[in-house]
C-alpha positions in Angstrom: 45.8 -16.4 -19.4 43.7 -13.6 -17.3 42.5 -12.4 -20.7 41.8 -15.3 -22.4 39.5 -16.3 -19.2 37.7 -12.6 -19.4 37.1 -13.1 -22.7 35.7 -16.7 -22.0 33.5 -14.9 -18.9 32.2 -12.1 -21.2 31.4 -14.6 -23.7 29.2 -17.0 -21.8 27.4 -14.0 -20.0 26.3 -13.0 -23.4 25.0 -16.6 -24.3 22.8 -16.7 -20.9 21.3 -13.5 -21.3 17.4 -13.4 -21.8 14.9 -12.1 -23.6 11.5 -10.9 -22.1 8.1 -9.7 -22.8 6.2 -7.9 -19.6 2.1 -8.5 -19.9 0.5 -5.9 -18.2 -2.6 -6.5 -16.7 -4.8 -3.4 -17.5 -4.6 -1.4 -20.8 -4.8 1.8 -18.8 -1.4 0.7 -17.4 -2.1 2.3 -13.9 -4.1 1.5 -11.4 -4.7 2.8 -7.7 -2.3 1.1 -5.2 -3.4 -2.0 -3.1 -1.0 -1.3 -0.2 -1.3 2.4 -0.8 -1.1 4.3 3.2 -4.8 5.9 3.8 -5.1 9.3 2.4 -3.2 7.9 -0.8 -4.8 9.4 -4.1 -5.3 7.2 -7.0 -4.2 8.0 -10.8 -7.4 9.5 -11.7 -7.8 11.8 -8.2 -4.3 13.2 -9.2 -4.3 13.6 -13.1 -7.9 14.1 -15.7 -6.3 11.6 -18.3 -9.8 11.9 -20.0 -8.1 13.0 -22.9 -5.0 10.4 -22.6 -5.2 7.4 -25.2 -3.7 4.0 -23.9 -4.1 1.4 -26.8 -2.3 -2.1 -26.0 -0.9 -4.3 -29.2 1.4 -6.9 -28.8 4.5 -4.5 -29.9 3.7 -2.6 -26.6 1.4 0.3 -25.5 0.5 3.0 -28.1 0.3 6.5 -25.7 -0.5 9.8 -27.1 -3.0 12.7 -25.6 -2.9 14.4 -22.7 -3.0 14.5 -19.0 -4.0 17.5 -16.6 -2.9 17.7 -13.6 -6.0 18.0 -10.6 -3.9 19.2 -7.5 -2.4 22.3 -6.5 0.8 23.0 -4.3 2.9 26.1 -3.4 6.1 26.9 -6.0 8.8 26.4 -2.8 7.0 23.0 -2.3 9.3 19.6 -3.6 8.6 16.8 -5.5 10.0 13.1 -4.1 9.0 10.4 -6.9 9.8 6.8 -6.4 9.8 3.2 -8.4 10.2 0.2 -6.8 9.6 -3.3 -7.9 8.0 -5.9 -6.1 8.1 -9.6 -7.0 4.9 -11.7 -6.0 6.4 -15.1 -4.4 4.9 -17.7 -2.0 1.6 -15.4 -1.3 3.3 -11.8 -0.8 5.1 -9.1 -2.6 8.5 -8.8 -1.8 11.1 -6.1 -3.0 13.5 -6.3 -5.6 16.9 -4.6 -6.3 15.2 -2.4 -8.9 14.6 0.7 -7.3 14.8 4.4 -8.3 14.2 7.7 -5.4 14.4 11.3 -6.7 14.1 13.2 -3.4 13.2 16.3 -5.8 11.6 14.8 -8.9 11.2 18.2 -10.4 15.2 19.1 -11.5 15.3 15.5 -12.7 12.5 14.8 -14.4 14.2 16.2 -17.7 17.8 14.9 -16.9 18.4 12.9 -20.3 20.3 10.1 -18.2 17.1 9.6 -15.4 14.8 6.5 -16.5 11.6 9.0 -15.8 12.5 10.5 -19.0 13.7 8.2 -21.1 10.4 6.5 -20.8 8.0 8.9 -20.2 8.9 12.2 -19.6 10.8 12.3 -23.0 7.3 12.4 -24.9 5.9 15.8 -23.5 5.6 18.6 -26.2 5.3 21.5 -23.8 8.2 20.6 -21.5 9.2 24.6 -20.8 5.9 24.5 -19.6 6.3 21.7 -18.2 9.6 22.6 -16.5 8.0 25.6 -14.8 5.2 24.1 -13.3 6.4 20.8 -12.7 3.1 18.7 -11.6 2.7 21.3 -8.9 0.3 23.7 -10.5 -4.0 22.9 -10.8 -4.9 22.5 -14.4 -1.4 22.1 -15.9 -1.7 19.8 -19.1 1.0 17.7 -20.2 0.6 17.1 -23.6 2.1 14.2 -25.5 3.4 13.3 -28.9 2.2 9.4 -29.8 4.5 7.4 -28.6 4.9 2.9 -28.3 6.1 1.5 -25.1 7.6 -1.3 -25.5 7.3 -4.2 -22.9 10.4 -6.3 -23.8 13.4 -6.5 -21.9 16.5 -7.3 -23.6 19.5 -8.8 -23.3 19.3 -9.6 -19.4 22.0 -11.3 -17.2 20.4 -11.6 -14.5 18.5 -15.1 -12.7 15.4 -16.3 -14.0 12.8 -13.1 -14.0 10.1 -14.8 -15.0 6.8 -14.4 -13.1 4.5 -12.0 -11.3 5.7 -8.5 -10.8 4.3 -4.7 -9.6 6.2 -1.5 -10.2 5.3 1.0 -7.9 5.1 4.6 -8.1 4.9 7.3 -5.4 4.4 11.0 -5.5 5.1 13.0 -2.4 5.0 17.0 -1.7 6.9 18.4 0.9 7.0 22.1 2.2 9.5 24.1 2.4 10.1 22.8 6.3 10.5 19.3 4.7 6.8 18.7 5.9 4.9 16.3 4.0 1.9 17.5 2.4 -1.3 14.8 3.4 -2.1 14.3 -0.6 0.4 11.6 -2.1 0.0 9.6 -5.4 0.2 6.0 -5.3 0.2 4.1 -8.7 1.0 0.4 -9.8 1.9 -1.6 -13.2 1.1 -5.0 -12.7 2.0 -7.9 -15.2 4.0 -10.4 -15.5 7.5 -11.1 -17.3 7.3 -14.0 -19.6 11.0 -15.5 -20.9 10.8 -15.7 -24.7 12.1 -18.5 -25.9 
């Protein structure tokens, strides 16, 4: 009885889970923060992405390039990196339940099972480099190999998703007295998720 009912469970979450497609807004995918704190830096006062190719098709976003990296903090300084997404509803944005903190972003960053990797960090060529320097060190370049990412969401069981959504993105240094370091990076994806039907 109990596992003819689990199976019956399992089966209908299957048939109401949803497809979607995200629409981002800008091709360049980020863009400066529009709650960001004063003193917040912008993609382009952290990281020269002169040389970083963002080409949108409906498939997703075609990467490849490189990125250097602008500021310059001490080796003994840490790395705190956090996503959160915030859901535009009735005039505001209001968090989600899709969060991610990594109070030191630099021992994760290559961690196979951490979502910075698996879509981004996953792509860098020099990642030795990479995992000496972290972001920490003026003029380090991360270079990528081409890679698509794809904005469609599979297979959700979840309530209805659809609408408008930001992902935001902080960078924070802290000293080795846990001080925070006045420079921060504030970024945002914004788009919305369209069910397909």
């Amino acid at each position: 009885m109990i596992r003819g009912l689990v199976i019956l469970v399992l089966a209908l979450a299957n048939t109401w889970a949803t497809d979607y497609n995200a629409l981002i807004d800008d091709e360049g995918i980020y863009v400066k923060c529009s709650e960001a704190p004063a003193g917040t830096l912008g993609p382009r006062d952290v990281f020269n992405i002169d040389n970083m190719v963002m080409h949108m098709e409906p498939e997703g976003i075609y990467v490849s390039g490189n990125m250097t990296v602008k500021l310059n903090f001490l080796p003994s300084d840490r790395i705190s990196a956090r996503f959160s997404v915030m859901h535009y509803e009735r005039g505001s944005w209001q968090p989600t339940m899709f969060n991610l903190h990594s109070p030191n972003f630099c021992e994760v960053m290559f961690d196979e099972d951490q979502y910075w990797f698996k879509y981004w960090f996953r792509y860098i060529r020099n990642k030795e480099e990479i995992r000496e320097k972290c972001l920490k060190v003026k003029d380090t370049v991360l270079v990528y190999d081409e890679f698509l990412m794809v904005l469609h969401l599979e297979n959700v069981n979840t309530s209805n998703l659809q609408g408008r959504y930001k992902a935001v993105i902080t960078l924070e240094a802290f000293d080795e007295h846990n001080v925070r370091r006045p420079s921060s990076l504030c970024v945002e994806i914004r788009g919305d998720l369209e069910r397909v039907t």
